[in-house]
C-alpha positions in Angstrom: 41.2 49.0 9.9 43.9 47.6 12.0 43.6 44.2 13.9 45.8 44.0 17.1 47.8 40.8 17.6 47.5 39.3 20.7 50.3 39.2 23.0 51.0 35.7 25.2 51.3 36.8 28.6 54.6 36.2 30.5 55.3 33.0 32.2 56.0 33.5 35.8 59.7 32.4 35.0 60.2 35.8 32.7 58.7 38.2 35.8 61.4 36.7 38.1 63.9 37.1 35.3 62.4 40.7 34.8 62.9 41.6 38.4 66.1 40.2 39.2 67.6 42.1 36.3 65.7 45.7 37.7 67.1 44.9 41.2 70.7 44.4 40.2 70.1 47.6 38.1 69.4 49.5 41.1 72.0 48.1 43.5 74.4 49.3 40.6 73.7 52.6 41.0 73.4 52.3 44.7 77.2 51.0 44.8 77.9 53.8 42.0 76.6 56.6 45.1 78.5 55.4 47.4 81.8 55.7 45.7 81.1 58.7 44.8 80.4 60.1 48.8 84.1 59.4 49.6 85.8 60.4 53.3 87.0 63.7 52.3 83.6 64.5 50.6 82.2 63.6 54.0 84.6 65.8 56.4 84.7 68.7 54.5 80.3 68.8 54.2 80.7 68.4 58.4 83.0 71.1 58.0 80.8 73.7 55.6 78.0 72.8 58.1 79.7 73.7 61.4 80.9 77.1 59.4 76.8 77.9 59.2 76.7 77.0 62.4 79.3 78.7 63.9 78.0 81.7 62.3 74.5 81.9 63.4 75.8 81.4 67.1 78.7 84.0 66.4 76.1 86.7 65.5 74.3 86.4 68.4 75.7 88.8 71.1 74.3 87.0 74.6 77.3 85.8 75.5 79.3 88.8 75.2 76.4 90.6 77.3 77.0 87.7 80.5 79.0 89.1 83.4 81.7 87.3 84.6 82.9 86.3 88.2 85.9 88.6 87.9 83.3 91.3 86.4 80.9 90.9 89.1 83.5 90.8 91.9 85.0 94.2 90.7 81.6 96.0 89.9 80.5 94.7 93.4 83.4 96.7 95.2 83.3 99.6 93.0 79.9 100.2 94.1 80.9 99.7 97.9 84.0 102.4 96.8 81.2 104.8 95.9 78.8 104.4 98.6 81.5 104.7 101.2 82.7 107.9 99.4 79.2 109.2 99.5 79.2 108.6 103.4 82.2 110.0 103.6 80.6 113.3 103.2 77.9 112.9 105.4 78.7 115.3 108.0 77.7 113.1 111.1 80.2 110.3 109.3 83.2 113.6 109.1 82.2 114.6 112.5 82.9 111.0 113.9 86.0 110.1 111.9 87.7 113.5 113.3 86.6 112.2 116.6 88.3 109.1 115.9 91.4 110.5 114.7 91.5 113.0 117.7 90.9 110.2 120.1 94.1 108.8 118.8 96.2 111.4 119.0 95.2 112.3 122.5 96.0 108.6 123.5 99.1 108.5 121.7 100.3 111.8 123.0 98.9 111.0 126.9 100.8 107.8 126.6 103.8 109.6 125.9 103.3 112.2 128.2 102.5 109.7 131.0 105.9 107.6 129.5 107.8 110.3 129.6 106.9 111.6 133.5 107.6 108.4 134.7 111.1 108.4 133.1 111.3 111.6 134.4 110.2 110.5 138.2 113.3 108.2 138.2 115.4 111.0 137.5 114.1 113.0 140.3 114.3 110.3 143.0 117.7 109.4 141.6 118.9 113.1 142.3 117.2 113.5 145.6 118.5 110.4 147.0 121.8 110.0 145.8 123.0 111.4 149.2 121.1 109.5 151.4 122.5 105.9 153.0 119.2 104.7 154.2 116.3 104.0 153.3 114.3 106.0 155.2 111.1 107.9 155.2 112.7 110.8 152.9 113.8 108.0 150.5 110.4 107.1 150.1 108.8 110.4 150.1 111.0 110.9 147.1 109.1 109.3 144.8 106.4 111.3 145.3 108.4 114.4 144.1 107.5 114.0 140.7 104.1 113.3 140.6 102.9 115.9 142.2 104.8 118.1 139.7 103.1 116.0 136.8 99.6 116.6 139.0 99.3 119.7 138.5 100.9 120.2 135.3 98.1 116.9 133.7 95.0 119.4 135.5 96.3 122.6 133.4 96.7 120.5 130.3 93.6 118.7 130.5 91.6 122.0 131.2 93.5 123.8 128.0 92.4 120.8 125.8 89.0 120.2 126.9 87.8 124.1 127.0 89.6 123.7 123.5 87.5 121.3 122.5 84.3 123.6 123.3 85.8 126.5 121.6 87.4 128.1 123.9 91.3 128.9 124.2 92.2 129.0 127.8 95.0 131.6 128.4 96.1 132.9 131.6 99.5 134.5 132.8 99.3 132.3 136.3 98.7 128.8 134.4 101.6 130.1 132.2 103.6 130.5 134.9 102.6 127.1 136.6 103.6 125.0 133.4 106.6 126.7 133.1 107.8 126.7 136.7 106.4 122.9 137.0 108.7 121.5 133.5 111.5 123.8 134.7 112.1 122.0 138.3 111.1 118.6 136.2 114.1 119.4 134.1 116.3 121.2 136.5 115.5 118.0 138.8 116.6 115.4 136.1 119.9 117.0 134.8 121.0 118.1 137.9 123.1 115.0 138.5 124.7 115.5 135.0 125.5 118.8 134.3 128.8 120.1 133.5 129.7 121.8 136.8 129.2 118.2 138.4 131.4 115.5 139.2 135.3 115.2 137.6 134.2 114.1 134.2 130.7 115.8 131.9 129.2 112.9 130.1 126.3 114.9 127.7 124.8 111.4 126.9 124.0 111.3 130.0 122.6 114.6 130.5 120.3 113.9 127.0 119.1 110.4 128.4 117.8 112.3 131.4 116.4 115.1 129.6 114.1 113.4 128.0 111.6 112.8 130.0 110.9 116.6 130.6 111.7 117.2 126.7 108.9 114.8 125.7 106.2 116.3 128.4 107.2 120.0 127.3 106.2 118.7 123.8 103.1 116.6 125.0 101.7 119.8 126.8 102.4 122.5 124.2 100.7 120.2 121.5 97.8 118.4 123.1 96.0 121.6 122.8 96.7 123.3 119.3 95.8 119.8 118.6 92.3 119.9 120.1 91.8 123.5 119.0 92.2 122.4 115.8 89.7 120.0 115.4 87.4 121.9 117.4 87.2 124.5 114.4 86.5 121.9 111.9 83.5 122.8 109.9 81.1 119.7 109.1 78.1 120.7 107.9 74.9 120.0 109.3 75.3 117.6 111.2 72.2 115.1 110.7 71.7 111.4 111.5 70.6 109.2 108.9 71.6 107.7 105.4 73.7 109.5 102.8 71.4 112.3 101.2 71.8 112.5 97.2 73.8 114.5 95.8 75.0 116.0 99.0 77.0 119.0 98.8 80.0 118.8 100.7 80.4 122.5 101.2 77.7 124.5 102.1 77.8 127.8 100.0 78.9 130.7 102.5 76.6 133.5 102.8 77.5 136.9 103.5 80.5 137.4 106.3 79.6 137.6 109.9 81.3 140.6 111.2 80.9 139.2 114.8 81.6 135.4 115.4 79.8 133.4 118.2 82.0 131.8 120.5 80.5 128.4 120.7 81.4 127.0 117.7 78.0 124.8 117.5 76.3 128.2 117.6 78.9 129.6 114.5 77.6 126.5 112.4 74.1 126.8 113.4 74.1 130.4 111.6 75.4 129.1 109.2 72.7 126.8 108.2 70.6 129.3 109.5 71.7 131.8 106.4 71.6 129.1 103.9 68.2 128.4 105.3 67.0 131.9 104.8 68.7 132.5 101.1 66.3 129.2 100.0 63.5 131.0 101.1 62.6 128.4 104.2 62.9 131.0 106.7 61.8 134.5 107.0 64.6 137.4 106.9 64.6 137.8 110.2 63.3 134.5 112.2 62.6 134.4 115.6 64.0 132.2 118.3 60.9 129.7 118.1 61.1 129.3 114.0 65.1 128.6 114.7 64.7 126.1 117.1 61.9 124.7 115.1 64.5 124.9 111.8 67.8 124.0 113.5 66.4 121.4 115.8 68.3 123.5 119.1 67.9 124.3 122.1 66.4 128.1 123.1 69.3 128.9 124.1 71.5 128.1 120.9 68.3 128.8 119.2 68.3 133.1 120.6 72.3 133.2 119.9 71.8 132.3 116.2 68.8 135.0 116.2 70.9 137.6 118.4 74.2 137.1 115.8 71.6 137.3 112.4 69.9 140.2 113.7 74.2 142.0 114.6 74.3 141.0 110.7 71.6 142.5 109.6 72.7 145.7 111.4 75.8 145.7 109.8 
């Protein structure tokens, strides 16, 4: 049996002791830390952490998927690109751009017909007067030489290019013989002065200059109405108001061939349509005049062409 020995307790000077000593222990190994933490341990843990960083935000693909201005901008006017394509074949839009662009012309070439007579009008009073002393009634009335030449040549060429316009050609041995006779004393009128039989010395730049005029209204007047024929035979379509149908065909498929052609060419197109109409099924094989108008959206008129010239089809 063991007997414990009693130990004194400590005196309030030995706990201070104790407790200094523990407090310098630990502010040892505090000082010890930090010398170990040095600056390039520091910059190179900031620089391991912004790597993990850096890669989480890498991986995500967000900012790849964000469209820029100079995405946006050109996306934005391919899309305008493609819808003004897609008008573009809207028959109503063809039918008014060739309206536009035949407008033009016909300014173009009236403004260098109506150029080109008044060169020519100085021409004529030039060689009608160049007798004359005074200025009397006849050198007045000279002036008026010209445009009544150019009168009635402007009424034979505006009739040829409006009937053109309608379809129809306008040929006639008389109005042949007008224009003809009516640019020939133009151009007989204008030269006269000039030509080589006249006066001691033949100047031919002379003679061009004032063969002009007529040159330029021979060519104004023998174009304006190929010109106008032309784009009277255009095919459009169907022509319809409205916006762009989907997937709109820009060429109707041709049915069979129509052995006798309408005149009007509003009426050719019409049976056209008509055909493709009757191939899908939405009209009967032969349709009267009242289911064509109804279908077409036409007159009866129109409407019993494109019935008479189906039914000469079918007979054939």
């Amino acid at each position: 049996m063991s007997t414990a020995i009693p130990m004194p307790d400590p005196s309030d000077d030995e706990m201070e002791r104790a407790v200094a000593q523990v407090e310098k222990y630990v502010a040892g190994q505090a000082s010890i830390a930090e010398v170990a933490v040095t600056k390039r341990v520091r910059e190179l843990r900031a620089e391991v952490d912004e790597a993990h960083a850096l890669l989480t935000l890498q991986a995500d693909n967000a900012p790849l998927m964000v469209d820029t201005d100079r995405v946006r901008r050109t996306r934005k006017r391919a899309a305008e690109a493609a819808r003004l394509h897609a008008l573009a074949q809207n028959p109503a839009a063809r039918a008014w751009q060739a309206a536009r662009v035949r407008l033009s012309l016909t300014a173009v070439a009236l403004t260098a017909l109506v150029g080109a007579l008044g060169w020519s009008t100085t021409g004529v009073h030039h060689t009608l007067t160049r007798t004359m002393i005074e200025r009397d009634a006849a050198w007045w009335g000279a002036w008026a030489v010209e445009p009544m030449i150019s009168a009635v040549l402007l009424v034979v060429v505006a009739a040829k290019a409006y009937l053109a316009a309608h379809g129809h050609t306008l040929k006639h041995r008389h109005l042949t013989a007008v224009e003809i006779g009516a640019l020939a004393v133009t151009l007989t009128l204008n030269i006269w002065p000039y030509a080589p039989w006249q006066g001691d010395r033949f100047e031919p730049m002379q003679l061009l200059a004032h063969a002009i005029g007529p040159l330029v209204a021979i060519g104004a007047v023998t174009v304006m109405p190929i010109i106008w024929t032309a784009f009277a035979s255009l095919d459009h379509g169907l022509l319809t108001v409205g916006p762009t149908p989907a997937g709109y065909r820009q060429n109707i498929p041709d049915g069979p061939s129509m052995t006798k052609q309408p005149t009007d060419v509003r009426t050719a197109l019409l049976v056209k349509h008509a055909r493709q109409l009757i191939a899908d099924g939405r009209l009967p094989i032969t349709p009267s005049a009242t289911r064509l108008r109804a279908a077409l959206q036409c007159g009866t008129d129109i409407a019993r062409a494109v019935r008479d010239a189906l039914r000469s089809e079918g007979t054939t």
